[in-house]
N, C-alpha and C positions, 0 to 999 in steps of 0.2 A: 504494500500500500504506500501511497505518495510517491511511486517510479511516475517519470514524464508520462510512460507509458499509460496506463492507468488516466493519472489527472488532463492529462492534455491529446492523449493519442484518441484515448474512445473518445471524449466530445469532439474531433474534429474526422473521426471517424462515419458516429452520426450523420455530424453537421452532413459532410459530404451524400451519403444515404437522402438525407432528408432533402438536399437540394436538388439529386436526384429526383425525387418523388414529385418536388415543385415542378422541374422542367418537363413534366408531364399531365401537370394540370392546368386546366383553366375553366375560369367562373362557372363554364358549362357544366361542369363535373358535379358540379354543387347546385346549378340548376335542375341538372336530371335529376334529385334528388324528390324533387316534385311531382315529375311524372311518373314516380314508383314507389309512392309512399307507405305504400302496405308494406313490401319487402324493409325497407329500411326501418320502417320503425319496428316490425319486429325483429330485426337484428340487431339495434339499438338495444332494446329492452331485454334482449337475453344479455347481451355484451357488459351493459351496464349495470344493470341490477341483478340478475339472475344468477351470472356466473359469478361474481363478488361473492354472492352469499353462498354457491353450493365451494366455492373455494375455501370460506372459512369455515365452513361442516369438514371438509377433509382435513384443514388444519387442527381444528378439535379432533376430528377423528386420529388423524396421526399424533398429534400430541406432541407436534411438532416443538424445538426449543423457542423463544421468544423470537428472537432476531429471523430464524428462520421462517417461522411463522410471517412476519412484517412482510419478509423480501419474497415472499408468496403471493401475498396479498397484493403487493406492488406488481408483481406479475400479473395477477388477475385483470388489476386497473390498467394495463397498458393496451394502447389501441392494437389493430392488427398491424401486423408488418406488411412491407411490404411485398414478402416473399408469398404472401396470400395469393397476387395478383398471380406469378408465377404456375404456381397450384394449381389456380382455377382455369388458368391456361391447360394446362398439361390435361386437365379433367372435364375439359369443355364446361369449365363455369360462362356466367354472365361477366365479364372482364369488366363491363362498363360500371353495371354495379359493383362490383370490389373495390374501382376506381376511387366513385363515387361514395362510397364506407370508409374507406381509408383517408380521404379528405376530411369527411365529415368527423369522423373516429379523432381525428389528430387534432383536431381542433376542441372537441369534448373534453379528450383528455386532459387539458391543461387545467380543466376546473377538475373534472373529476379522481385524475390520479393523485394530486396533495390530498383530498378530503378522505380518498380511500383509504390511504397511506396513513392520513393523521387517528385517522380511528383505529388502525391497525396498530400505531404506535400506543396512543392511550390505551388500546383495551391489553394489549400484551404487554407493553412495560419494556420494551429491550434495551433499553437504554438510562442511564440516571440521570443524568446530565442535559438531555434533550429532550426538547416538546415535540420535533418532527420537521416538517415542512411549514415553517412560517411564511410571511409575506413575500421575506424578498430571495429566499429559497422558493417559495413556488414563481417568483419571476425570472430566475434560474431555468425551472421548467419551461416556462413558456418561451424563452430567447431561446433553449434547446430543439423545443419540439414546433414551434413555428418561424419565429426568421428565415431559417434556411428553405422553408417551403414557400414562404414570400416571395424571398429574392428570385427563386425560380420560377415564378409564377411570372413574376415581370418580366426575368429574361426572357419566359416565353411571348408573353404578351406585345413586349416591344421589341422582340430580337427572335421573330419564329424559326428563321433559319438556323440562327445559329442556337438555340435551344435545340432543334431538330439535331443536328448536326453533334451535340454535346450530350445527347441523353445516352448514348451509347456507351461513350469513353467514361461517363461520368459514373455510371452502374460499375462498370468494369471496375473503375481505379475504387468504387467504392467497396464492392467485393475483396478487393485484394487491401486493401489497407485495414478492411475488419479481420479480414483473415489472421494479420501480422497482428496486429494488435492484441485478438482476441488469445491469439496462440502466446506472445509473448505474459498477456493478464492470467494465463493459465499456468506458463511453468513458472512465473513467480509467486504464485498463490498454490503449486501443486498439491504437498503436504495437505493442504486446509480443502483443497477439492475433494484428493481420493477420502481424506475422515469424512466427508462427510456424502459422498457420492452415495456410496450404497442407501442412506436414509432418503435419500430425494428423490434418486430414480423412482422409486413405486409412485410413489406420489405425483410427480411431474407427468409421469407416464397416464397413468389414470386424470388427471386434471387435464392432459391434452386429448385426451382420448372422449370426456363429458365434454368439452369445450365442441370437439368437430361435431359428436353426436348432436350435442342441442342446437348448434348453428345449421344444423340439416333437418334433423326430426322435427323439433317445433317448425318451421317453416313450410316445410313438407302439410303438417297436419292441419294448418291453416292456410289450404289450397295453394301455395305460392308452386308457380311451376319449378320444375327440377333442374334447370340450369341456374334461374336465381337462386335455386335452395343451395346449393352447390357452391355458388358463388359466398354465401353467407356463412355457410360451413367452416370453409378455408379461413373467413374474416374473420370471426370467433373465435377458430380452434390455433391460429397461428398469432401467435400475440407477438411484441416487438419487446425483445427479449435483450438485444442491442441498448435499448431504452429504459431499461430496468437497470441494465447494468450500470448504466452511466449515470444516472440517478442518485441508485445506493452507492455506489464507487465517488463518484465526484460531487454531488451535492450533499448527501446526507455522512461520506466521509467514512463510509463501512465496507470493507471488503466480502466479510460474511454475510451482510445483507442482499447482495450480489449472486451466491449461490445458487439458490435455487432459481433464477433466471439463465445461470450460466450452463446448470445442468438441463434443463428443458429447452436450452437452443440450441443444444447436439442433439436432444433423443429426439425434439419434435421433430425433423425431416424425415425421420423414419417412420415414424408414428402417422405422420400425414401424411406420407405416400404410399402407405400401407389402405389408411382408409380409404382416400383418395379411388382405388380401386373397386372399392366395396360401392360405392354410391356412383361412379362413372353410370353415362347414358351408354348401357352395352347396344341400344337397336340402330345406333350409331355403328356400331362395330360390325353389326349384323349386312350394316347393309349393302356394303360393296359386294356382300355373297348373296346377297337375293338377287341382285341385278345381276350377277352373272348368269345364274339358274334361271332366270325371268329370258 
């Protein structure tokens, strides 16, 4: 804890991710939000209140230690990533809707993850010395988790070419600078990972697992078609795990608080492309072999 690495490496790791994410929105994104508002809001309303509370039943349930507990819950509260998009590509989701979620998601977040967080801290105690996320720690949050989606909003706005031209190189370098980072935040925190790996995996695992289900099943059961459902699935069940990290790491100043985010953002890829398979449109799959027979 307090390597450049850590303090300066993930937020500018983010930053880059999230500017990313800008140079691929615009206002639109958040207009379509309108013209599908059954879907969104209930993937809202699983994302934000549903899955909070069945995450702190597991935390009771597991019995988890304090601090672990917190850095849970902080997971809970984190928007989807954007590897969600990715996902619902691979699984013929609704793209446009994930788009349109992870806009809107990132921008909720900024109230809703300190409040989460702050209740997580009062009810569990992890700390003696700390209240949580005050004022100007949750302004922390929100220069982390919006700016960099701004500026890229502009650049696309005012600069479409070269937005266009930059969203490529800019994922890439953003891929590979989390990768370095993330791998360097690992072997200097090793020891404190594998103690506490074995306790987290069930539970990450399982938390990612009711995360994709209820971003599917609820949606599904309230008539939403199966490419939206799919697309909500991925939003919910793949949270930005990046952003948890760098939260508990550099704002709230915890490396152990960090854990269980860092463990659920290696199991979740498998976890989601596992289920990912389960819920695909197979008559998609089907149909290149009917047409031949036909």
């Amino acid at each position: 804890m307090g390597s450049a690495l850590t303090t300066i490496g993930l937020p500018v790791a983010l930053g880059i991710i999230m500017l990313g994410l800008g140079l691929s929105l615009t206002l639109a994104d958040f207009a379509r939000v309108l013209k599908q508002p059954k879907a969104v809001l209930i993937a809202l309303v699983c994302q934000l209140l549903v899955l909070p509370a069945i995450c702190f039943g597991l935390v009771l349930l597991f019995q988890l230690p304090p601090v672990l507990a917190v850095g849970m819950m902080m997971l809970a509260a984190s928007p989807g990533g954007t590897t969600a998009n990715l996902y619902s590509h691979l699984f013929r989701g609704d793209i446009a809707l994930n788009i349109s979620l992870t806009a809107v998601n990132s921008v909720i977040a900024v109230i809703t993850l300190p409040l989460i967080t702050n209740f997580a801290i009062m009810y569990f105690e992890p700390f003696d010395d700390q209240l949580g996320l005050q004022w100007a720690k949750a302004l922390e949050v929100f220069a982390i988790v919006l700016l960099p989606v701004a500026v890229g909003m502009l650049i696309r706005r005012f600069w479409p070419k070269f937005a266009d031209g930059m969203d490529r190189p800019v994922r890439i370098a953003s891929v590979i600078i989390l990768i370095v980072v993330i791998a360097g935040a690992v072997a200097s925190n090793w020891s404190l990972l594998v103690d506490n790996f074995a306790q987290l995996s069930l539970i990450t695992i399982l938390f990612c697992l009711i995360s994709l289900a209820l971003g599917y099943v609820v949606p599904r059961g309230l008539k939403i078609e199966r490419r939206q459902a799919i697309a909500t699935s991925f939003e919910i069940g793949i949270h930005n795990a990046t952003l948890a990290i760098v939260i508990a790491q550099s704002v709230l100043g915890s490396t152990e608080l960090s854990l269980p985010a860092a463990v659920y953002g290696v199991l979740m890829f498998f976890v989601a492309f596992g289920f990912g398979f389960l819920i695909r449109d197979r008559s998609r799959d089907r149909a290149p072999a009917d047409a031949v027979t036909s």
